[in-house]
C-alpha positions in Angstrom: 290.7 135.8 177.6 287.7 133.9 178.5 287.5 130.0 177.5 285.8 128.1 175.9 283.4 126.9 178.9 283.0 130.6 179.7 280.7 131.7 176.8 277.3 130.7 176.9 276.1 132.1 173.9 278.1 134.5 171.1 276.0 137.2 170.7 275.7 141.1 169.0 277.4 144.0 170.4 278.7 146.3 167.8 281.8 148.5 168.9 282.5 145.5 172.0 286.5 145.0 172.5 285.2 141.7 173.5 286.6 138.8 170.9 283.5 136.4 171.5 280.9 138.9 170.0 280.0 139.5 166.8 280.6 143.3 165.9 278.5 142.9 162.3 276.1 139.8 162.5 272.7 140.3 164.5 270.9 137.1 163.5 267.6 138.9 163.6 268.2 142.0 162.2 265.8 142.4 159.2 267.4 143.3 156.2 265.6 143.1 152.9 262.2 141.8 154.8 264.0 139.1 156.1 266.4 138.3 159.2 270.4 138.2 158.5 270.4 134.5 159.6 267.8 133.6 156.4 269.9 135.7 154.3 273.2 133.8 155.7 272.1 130.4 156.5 275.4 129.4 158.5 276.2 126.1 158.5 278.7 124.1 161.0 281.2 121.6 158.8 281.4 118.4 160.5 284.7 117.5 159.2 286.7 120.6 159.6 285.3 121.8 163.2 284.6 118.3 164.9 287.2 115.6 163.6 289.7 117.3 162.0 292.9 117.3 164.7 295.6 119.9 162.3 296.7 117.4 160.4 298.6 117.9 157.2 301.0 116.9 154.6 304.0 117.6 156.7 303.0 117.1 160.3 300.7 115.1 162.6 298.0 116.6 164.7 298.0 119.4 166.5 295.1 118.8 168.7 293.2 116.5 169.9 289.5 115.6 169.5 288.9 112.5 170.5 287.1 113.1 174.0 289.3 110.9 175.6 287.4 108.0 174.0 289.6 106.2 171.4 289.3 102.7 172.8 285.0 103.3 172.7 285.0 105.1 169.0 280.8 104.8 168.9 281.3 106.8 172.6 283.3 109.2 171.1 281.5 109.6 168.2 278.4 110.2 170.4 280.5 112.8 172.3 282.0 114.6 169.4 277.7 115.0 168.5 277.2 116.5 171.8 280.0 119.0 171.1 278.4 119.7 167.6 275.4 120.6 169.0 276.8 122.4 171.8 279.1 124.4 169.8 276.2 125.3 166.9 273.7 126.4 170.0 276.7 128.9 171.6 277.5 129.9 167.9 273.8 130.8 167.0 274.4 128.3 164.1 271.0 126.8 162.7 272.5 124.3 160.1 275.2 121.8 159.8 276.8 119.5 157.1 278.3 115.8 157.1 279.7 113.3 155.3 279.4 109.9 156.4 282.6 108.8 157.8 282.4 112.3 159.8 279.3 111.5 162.5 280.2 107.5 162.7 283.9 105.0 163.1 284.3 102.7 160.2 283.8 99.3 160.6 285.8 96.1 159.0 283.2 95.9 156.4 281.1 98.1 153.9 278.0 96.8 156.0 279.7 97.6 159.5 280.0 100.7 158.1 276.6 101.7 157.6 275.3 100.0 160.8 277.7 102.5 162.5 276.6 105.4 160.9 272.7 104.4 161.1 273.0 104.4 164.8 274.7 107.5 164.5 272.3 108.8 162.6 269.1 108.1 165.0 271.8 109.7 167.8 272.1 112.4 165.5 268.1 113.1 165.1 267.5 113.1 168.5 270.1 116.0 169.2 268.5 117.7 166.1 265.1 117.7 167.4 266.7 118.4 171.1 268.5 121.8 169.5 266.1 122.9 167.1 268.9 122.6 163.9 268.4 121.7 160.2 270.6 119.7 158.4 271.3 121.8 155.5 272.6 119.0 153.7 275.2 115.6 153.6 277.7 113.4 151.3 279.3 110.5 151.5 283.0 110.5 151.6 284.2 108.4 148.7 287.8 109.5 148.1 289.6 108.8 151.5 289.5 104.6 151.8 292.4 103.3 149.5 289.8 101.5 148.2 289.0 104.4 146.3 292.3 105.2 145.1 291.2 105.4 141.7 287.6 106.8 141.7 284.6 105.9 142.9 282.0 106.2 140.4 285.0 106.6 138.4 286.7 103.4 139.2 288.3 100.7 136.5 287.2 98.6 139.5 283.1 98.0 139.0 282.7 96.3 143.0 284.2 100.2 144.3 281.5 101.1 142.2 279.0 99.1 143.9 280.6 100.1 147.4 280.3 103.8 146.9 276.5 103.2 145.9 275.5 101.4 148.8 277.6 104.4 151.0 275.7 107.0 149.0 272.3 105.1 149.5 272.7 105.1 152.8 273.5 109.0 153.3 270.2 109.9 151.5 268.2 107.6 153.4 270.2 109.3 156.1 269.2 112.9 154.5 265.6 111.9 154.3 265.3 111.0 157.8 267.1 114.1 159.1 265.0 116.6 156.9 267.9 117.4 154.8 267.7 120.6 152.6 270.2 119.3 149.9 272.5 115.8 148.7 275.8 116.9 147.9 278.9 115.2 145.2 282.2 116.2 145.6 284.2 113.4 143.1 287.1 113.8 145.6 289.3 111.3 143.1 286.3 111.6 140.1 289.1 112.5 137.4 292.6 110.9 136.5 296.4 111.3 137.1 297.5 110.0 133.4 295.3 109.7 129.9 297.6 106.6 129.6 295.4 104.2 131.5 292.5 106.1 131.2 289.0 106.0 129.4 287.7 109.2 129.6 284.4 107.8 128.3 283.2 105.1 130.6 284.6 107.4 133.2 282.4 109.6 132.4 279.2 107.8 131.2 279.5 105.6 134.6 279.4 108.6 137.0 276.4 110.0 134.8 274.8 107.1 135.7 275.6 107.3 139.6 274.6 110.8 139.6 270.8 109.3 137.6 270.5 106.1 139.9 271.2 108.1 143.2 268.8 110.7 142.1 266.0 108.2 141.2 266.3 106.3 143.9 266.4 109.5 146.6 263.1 110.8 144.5 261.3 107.2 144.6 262.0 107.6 148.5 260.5 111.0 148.5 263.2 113.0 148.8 262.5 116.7 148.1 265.6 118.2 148.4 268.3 119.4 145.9 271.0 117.5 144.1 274.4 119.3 144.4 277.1 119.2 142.1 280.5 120.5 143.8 283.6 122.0 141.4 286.9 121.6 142.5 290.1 121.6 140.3 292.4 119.4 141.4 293.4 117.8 144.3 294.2 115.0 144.6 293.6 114.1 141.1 295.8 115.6 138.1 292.4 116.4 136.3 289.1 116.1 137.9 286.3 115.5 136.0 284.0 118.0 138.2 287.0 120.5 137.2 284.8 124.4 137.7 281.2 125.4 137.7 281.5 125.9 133.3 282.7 122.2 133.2 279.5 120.5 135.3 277.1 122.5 134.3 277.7 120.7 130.5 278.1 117.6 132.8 274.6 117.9 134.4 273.0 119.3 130.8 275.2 115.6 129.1 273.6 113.3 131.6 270.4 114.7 131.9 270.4 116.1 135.4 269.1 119.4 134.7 265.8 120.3 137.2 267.1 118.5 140.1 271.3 119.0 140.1 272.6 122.3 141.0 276.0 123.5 142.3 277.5 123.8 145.9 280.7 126.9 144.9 283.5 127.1 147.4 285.9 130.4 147.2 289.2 128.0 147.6 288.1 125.8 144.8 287.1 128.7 142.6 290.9 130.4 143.0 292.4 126.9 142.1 290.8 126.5 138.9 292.0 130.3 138.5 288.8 131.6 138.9 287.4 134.3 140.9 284.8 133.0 143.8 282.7 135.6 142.1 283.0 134.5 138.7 281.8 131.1 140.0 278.6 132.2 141.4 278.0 134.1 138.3 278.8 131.3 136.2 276.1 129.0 138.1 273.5 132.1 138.2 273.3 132.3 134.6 273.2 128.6 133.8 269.9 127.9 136.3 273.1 126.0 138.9 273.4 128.3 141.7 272.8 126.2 145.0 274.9 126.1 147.9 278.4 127.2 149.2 281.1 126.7 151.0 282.3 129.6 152.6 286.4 130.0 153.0 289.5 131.4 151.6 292.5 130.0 150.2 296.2 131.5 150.6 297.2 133.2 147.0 301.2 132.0 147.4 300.3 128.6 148.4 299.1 126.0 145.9 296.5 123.4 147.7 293.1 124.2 149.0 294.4 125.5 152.4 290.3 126.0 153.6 290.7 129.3 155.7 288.0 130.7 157.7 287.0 133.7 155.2 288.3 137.2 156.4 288.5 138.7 153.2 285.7 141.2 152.8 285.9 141.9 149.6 285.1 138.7 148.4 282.3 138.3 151.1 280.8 141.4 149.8 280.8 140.0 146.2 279.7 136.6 147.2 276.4 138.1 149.1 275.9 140.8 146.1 276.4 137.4 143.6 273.5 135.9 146.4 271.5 138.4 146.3 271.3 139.2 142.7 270.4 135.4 142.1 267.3 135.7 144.8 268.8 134.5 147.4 269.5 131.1 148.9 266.5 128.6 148.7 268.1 125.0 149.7 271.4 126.2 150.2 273.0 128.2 152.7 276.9 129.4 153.6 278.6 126.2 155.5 282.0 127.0 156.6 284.0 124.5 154.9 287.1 126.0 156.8 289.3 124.8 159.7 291.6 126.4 162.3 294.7 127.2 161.4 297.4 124.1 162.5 298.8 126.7 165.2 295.0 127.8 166.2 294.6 124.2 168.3 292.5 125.1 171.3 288.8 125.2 171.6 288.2 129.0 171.8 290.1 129.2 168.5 287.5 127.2 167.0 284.8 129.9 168.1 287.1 132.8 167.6 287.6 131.2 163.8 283.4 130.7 163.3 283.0 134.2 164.7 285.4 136.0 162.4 283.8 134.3 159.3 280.5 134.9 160.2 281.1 138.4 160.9 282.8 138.8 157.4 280.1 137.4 155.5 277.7 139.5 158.0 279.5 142.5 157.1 279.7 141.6 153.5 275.7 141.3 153.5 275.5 144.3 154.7 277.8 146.5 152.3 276.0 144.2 149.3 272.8 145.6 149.8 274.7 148.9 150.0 276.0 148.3 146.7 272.8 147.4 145.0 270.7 150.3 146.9 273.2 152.9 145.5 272.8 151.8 141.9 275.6 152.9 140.2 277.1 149.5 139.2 273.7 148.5 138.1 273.0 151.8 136.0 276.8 151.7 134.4 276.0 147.9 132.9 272.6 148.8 131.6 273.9 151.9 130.0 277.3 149.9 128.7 274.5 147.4 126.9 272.1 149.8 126.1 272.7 149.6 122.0 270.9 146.0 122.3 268.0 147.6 123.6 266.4 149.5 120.3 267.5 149.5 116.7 269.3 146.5 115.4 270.4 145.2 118.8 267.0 144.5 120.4 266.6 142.7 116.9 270.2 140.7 117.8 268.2 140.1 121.5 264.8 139.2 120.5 266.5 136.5 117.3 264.5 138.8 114.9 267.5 139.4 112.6 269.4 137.3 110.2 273.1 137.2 109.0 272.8 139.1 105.9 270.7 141.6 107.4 273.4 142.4 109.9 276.2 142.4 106.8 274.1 144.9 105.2 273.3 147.2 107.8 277.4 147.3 108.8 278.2 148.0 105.4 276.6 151.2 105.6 277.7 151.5 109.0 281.1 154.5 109.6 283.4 154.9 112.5 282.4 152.7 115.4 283.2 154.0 118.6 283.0 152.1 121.9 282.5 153.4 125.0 284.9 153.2 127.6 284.6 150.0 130.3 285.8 152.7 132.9 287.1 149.8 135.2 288.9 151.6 137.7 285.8 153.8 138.6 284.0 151.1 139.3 286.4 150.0 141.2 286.6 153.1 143.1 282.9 152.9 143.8 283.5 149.6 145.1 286.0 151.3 147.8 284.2 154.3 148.7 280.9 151.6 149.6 282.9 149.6 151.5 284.6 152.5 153.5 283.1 155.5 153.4 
């Protein structure tokens, strides 16, 4: 098999035997007016691809990334950019995603910090501007420091409070500078292990307040971009106050977010708040929140957000069919929030990993649109809804009825029959687009 060193660029060749090809995505092909790399907007994950070594719960790492530079961590952080870039230019990936602590070392101090990741940040532009790649959007990681133990926002403690402010501050100026598409949250410990030391209330009235000062602040700075909110379950927190797409879309409606706050869906979180990944999206569609998303898959018989590079066509097909039902991405884009395998610890696994997600969301583009140019899903939903479209329904619709003028049309109403939901046709239709 080739290495890593061997392959200049990954590029189409449908029906290859090669393994660093993609059989399904042709970043120019025009689909739908525009080219499949608009329509998928692949995005590199800082964390997962460059630092992350195979850790987990049960074992050290696996591999190691540290360039042969841990006594010089600004050096290797300035090497692990290179490799970004490197990576994202053989990959044919346009965008990539950070949070804070991923680009830059930590110093002793909150300010050491952000001097660190400032000077990352200029390194950063220039390879940007060098490459010709978007940031599609950052975050500031405010959940790994023990300092943060018990929130951020979140905190009993009002001086973490003030630390994760200045952190997030720094990653929009940050975004700002870097042309950033989107400003993500993900509350990593916003929720609470026990009620018993716990007020749910300032809790939540002090994150809506982060969420409005970080937002006025980035739009007196000029920030265009959007605000993303991102659900997750659990994890480390018993209860997380960001818990599914349902619970912070009230959230952003509470604290007055609405216009500028939208959501960033990933498949692993959706499955551990026992959700579909496609219920998710739909969720956010029809509450005005779809935004961003990270693309992986989780392990059914394993209970923690594993972040597998997605395989699962199925749920690729449904994600883009979700995508392209809500208009497509505007801001947002597919980053793959998803890391090799602990046993996957060389360097071509990382591009053999990237290739097979891309191609699965690739090929799920592609039977979408087959989907939605064969109609039959589309025509079976009208027709199940069709009674709300004359008579007394389009009068439910258009609010041009009344309570007692419902009770007295059912009382002269007979026999109701309703039709059938016919769920495993649909289903069938479903398999004979996908492999006919």
């Amino acid at each position: 098999m080739k290495t890593y060193n061997d392959v200049k660029k990954v590029v189409y060749a449908k029906g290859s035997k090669d393994p660093f090809t993609y059989k399904f995505y042709d970043p120019d092909e025009v689909i739908l007016g525009k080219p499949m790399r608009e329509h998928l907007k692949f995005a590199l994950s800082y964390w997962h691809t460059i630092d992350a070594e195979g850790v987990d719960m049960f074992g050290s790492a696996t591999m190691d990334k540290s360039f042969g530079l841990k006594d010089d961590p600004m050096a290797m952080f300035r090497k692990k950019a290179d490799f970004a870039f490197e990576l994202m230019d053989k990959l044919q990936i346009d965008y990539y995603c950070f949070h804070d602590v991923d680009i830059a070392p930590e110093g002793a101090t909150v300010a050491e910090s952000i001097k660190n990741f400032n000077e990352m940040v200029d390194y950063i532009a220039v390879l940007q501007k060098k490459h010709g790649k978007k940031l599609l959007w950052n975050t500031a990681n405010n959940f790994g420091d023990k300092k943060f133990m018990a929130g951020a926002a979140t905190s009993p403690n009002a001086d973490v409070f003030a630390v994760a402010a200045a952190k997030v501050k720094a990653g929009i100026d940050a975004a700002i500078k870097l042309g950033a598409d989107g400003y993500v949250f993900w509350g990593g410990r916003e929720g609470y292990d026990t009620l018993l030391n716990t007020d749910m209330a300032l809790e939540l009235d002090n994150l809506g307040r982060f969420m409005q000062m970080s937002r006025d602040y980035a739009r007196a700075k000029g920030f265009k971009g959007a605000f993303y909110l991102e659900p997750k379950p659990k994890e480390p927190t018993k209860h997380q106050y960001d818990f599914d797409a349902a619970t912070c879309m009230n959230f952003i409606r509470t604290y007055g977010l609405e216009g500028d706050f939208k959501l960033n869906i990933e498949a692993n979180h959706a499955t551990l708040a026992g959700h579909t990944f496609q219920h998710e999206l739909r969720v956010a569609t029809v509450n005005g929140g779809f935004g961003s998303i990270d693309a992986n898959q989780g392990d059914y018989l394993l209970g923690w957000d594993t972040d597998q590079f997605p395989t699962n066509v199925y749920e690729t097909m449904m994600c883009m069919y979700e995508v392209l039902k809500a208009g497509g991405f505007t801001t947002g884009g597919l980053n793959f929030d998803a890391k090799t395998r602990r046993q996957s610890n060389t360097v071509e696994d990382i591009l053999l990993a990237y290739i097979a997600g891309m191609d699965a969301f690739a090929l799920g583009l592609r039977l979408a649109v087959k989907l939605i140019e064969d109609g039959r899903i589309d025509e079976f939903v009208k027709d199940r809804y069709a009674s709300y479209s004359s008579g007394i329904g389009k009068k439910i619709v258009e609010g041009k009825t009344n309570l007692q003028e419902l009770s007295d049309y059912a009382m002269g109403l007979g026999e109701i029959k309703v039709d059938s939901g016919r769920q495993e046709y649909l289903e069938a239709v479903i398999n004979e687009i996908m492999f006919e």
